[in-house]
C-alpha positions as CSV (number, residue, x, y, z in Angstrom):
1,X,-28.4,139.3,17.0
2,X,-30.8,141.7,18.5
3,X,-30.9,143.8,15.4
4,X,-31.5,140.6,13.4
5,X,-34.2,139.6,15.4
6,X,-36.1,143.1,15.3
7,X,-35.4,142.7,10.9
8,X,-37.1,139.3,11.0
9,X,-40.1,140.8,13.5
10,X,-40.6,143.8,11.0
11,X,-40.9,141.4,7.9
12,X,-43.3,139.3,9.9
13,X,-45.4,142.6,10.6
14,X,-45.4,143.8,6.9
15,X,-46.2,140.7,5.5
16,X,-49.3,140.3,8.4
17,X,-50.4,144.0,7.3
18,X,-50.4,143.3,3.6
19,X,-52.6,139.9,3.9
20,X,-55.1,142.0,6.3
21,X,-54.7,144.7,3.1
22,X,-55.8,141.5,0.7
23,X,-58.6,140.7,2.9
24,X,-59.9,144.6,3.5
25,X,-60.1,145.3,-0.3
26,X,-62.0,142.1,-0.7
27,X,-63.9,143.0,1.2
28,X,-64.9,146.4,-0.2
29,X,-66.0,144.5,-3.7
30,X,-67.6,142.3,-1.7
31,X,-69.7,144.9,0.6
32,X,-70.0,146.9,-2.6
33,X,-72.5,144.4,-4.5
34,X,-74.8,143.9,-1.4
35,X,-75.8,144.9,2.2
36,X,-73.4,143.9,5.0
37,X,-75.9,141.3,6.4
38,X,-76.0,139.3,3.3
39,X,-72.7,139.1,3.1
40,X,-70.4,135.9,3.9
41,X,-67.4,135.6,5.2
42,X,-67.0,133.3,3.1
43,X,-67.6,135.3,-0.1
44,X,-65.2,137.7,1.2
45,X,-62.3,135.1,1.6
46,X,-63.8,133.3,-1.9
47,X,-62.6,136.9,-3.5
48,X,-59.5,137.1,-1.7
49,X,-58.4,134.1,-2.8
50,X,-57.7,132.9,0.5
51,X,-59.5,130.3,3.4
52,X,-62.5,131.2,5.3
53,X,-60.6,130.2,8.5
54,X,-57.8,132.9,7.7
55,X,-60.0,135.6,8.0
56,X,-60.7,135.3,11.8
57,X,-57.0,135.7,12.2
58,X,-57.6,139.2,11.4
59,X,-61.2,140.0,12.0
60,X,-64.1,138.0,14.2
61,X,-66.9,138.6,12.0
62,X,-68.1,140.5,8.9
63,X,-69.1,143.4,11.0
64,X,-65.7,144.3,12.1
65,X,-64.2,143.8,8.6
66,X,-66.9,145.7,7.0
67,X,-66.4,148.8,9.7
68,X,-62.4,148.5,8.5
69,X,-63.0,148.5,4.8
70,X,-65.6,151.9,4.9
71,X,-62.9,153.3,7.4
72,X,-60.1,152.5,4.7
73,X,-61.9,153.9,2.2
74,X,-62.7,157.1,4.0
75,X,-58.8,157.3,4.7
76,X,-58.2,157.3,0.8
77,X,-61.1,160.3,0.5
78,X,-59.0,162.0,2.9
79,X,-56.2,161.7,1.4
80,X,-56.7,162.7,-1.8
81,X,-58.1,165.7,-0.3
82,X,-55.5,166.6,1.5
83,X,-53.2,166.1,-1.8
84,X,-55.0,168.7,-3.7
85,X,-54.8,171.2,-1.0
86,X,-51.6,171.0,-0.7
87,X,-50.7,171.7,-3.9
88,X,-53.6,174.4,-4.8
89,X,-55.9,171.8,-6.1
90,X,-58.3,173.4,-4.3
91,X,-59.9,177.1,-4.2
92,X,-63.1,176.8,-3.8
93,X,-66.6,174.9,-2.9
94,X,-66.5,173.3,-6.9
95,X,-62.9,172.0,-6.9
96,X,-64.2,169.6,-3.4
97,X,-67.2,168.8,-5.1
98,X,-65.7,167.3,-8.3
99,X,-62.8,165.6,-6.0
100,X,-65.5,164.0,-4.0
101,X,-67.6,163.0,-6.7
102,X,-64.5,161.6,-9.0
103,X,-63.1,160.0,-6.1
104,X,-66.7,158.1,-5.7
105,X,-67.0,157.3,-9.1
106,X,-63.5,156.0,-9.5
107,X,-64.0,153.5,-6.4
108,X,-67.7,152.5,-7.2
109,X,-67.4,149.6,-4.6
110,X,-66.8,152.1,-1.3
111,X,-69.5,154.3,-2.8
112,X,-72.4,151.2,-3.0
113,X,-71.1,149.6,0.2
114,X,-71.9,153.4,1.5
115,X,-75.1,153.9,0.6
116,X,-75.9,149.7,1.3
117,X,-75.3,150.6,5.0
118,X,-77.0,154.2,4.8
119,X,-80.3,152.3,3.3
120,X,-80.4,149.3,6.3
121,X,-76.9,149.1,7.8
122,X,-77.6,147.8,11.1
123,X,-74.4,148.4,13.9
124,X,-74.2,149.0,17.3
125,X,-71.9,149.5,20.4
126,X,-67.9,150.4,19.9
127,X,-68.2,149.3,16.0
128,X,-71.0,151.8,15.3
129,X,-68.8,154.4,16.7
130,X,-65.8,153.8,15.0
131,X,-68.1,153.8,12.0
132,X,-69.6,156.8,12.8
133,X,-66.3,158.3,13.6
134,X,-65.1,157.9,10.0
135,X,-68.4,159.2,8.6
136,X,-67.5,162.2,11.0
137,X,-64.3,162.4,9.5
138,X,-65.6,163.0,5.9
139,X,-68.0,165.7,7.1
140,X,-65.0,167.3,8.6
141,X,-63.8,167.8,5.0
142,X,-66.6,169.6,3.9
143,X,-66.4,172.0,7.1
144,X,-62.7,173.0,6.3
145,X,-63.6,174.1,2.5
146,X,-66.7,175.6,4.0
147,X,-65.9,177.3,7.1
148,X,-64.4,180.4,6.2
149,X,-68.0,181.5,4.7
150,X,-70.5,180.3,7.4
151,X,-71.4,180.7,10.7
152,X,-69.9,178.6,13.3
153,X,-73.5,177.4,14.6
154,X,-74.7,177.4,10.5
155,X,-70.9,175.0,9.5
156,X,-72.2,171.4,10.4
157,X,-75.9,172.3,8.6
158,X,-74.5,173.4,5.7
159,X,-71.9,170.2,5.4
160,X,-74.9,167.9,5.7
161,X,-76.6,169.3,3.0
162,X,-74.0,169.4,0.8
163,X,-72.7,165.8,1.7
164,X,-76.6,165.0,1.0
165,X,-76.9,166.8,-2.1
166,X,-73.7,164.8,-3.9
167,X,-75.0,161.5,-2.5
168,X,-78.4,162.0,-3.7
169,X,-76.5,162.9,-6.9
170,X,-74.8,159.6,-7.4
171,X,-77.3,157.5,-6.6
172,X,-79.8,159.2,-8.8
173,X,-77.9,159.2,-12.3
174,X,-74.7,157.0,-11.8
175,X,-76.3,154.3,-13.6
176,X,-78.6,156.5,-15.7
177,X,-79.8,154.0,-18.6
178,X,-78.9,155.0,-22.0
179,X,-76.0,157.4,-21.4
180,X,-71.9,156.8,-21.9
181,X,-70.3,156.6,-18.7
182,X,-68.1,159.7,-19.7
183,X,-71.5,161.3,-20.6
184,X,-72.9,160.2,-17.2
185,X,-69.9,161.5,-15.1
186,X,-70.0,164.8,-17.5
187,X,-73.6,165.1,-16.1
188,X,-73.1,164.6,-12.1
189,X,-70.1,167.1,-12.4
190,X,-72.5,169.8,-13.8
191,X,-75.0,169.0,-10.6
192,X,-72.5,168.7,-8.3
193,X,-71.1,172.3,-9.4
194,X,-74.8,173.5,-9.4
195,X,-75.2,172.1,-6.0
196,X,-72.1,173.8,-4.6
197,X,-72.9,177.2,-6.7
198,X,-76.0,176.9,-4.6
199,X,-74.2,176.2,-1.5
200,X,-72.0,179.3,-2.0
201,X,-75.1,181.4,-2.5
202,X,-76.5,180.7,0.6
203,X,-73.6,181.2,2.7
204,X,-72.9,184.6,1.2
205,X,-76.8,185.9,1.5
206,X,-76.3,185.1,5.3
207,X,-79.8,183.6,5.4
């Protein structure tokens, strides 16, 4: 009966987890079209397919959720980097690049509901934190490819300029007017290689 029970309790548990999945990536497409202080919980649960009331099960207000959709999101970067270490996907500064740039490109919604919150995103107290923890996290990616080729106090300088550099990318030619999208992403790639070439140049003058 014990073992019965526990079956049951685990069922429960996946089936709470994948409604609080249904809710998260609503969420990102929701926080993706507009800043996080427009947004409704309402519209989020509109998109989910799902009551407004259910929502608070899971999260007390569209700060929270919004916090737990960029960290999600930031997971999946994470991953995929880790993926393409592990099997050699990565040798250099341009392999990252083009793996954080694709990544962005392929989730457009984490990538706008990014820069919403860089351009007015207003959070404070434990939430902030956790949000700035995951941002953190992400920089930490750009130290590991970097840090065999700068100075310890130079690692953290040259990660924000980089991080910069591809963000400042996207948002300058992602919707670039008059261009194919495969002509667009063609384009970014190129600037993101330039920016890392760049990058690489720096570390190795040792300026």
């Amino acid at each position: 009966m014990p073992k019965q029970h526990a079956t049951f309790a685990s069922l429960k548990e996946e089936e709470r987890k994948a409604r609080q999945r249904v809710i998260v990536d609503a969420a990102e497409r929701v926080f993706g079209k507009k800043p996080f202080e427009q947004v409704s919980m309402r519209e989020i649960a509109q998109e989910a397919g799902i009551a407004a009331s259910s929502i608070y099960r899971y999260f007390p207000d569209q700060q929270s959720l919004f916090v737990e959709a960029f960290v999600q999101g930031t997971k999946e970067i994470i991953h995929r980097v880790d993926q393409r270490i592990a099997d050699g996907g990565i040798s250099n500064l341009s392999d990252f690049v083009l793996i954080y740039i694709d990544f962005l490109i392929e989730h457009d919604h984490h990538f706008r509901m990014m820069a919403n919150f860089m351009m007015g995103g207003q959070l404070s107290g434990p939430l902030l934190e956790k949000l700035n923890q995951a941002a953190r996290s992400i920089l930490e990616q750009f130290d590991r490819i970097i840090e065999g080729n700068a100075k310890p106090e130079q690692l953290r300088l040259h990660s924000h300029a980089l991080f910069a550099a591809l963000n400042g990318i996207l948002i300058s030619f992602r919707n670039y007017p008059g261009r194919e999208p495969q002509d667009v992403r063609r384009h970014m790639e190129k600037l993101a290689k330039l920016a890392a070439s760049m990058c690489e140049s720096h570390l190795k003058s040792g300026a």
